[in-house]
C-alpha positions as CSV (number, residue, x, y, z in Angstrom):
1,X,-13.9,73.2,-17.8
2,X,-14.9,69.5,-17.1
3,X,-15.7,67.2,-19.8
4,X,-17.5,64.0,-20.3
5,X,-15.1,61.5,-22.8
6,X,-17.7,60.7,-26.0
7,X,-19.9,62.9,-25.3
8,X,-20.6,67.1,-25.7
9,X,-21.4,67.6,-22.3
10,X,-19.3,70.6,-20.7
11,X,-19.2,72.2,-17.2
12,X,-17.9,75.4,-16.6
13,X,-17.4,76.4,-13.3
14,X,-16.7,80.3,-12.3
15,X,-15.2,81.4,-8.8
16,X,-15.1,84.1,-6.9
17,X,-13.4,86.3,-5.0
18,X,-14.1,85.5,-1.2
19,X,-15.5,88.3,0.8
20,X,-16.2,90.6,-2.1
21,X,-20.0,91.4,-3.4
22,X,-20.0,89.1,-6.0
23,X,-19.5,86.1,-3.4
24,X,-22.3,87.5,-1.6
25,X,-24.5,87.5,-4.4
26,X,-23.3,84.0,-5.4
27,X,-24.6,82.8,-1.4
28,X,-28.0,84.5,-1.9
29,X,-28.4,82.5,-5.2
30,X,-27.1,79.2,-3.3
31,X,-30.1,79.8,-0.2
32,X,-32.1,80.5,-2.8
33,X,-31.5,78.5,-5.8
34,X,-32.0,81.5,-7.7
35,X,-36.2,81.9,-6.7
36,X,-37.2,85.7,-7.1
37,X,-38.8,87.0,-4.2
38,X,-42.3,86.3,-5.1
39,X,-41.1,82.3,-5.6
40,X,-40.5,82.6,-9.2
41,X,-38.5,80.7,-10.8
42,X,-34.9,81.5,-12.1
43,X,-35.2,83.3,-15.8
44,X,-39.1,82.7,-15.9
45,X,-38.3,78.6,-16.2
46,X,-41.5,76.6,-15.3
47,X,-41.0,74.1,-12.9
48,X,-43.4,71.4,-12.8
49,X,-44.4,69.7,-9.8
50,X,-46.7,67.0,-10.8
């Protein structure tokens, strides 16, 4: 976990395996920065694009 000194931000950052099917799942969400098949967005977030 990184923090950021005065402040509440937090990143957590989870690894993998390499080679097994969860790095494999992990590269498909990476190509497709986690878009459904139909272009959707990731979790039904709406991404504006005005």
């Amino acid at each position: 976990m990184l923090t950021v000194p005065g402040c509440d931000v937090r990143l957590v950052v989870y690894t993998v395996a390499a080679g097994s099917a969860d790095a494999e799942k992990l590269d498909v969400l990476r190509v497709t920065n986690g878009a459904g098949a139909d272009g959707s967005s990731p979790r039904g977030l709406r991404i504006d694009e005005s």
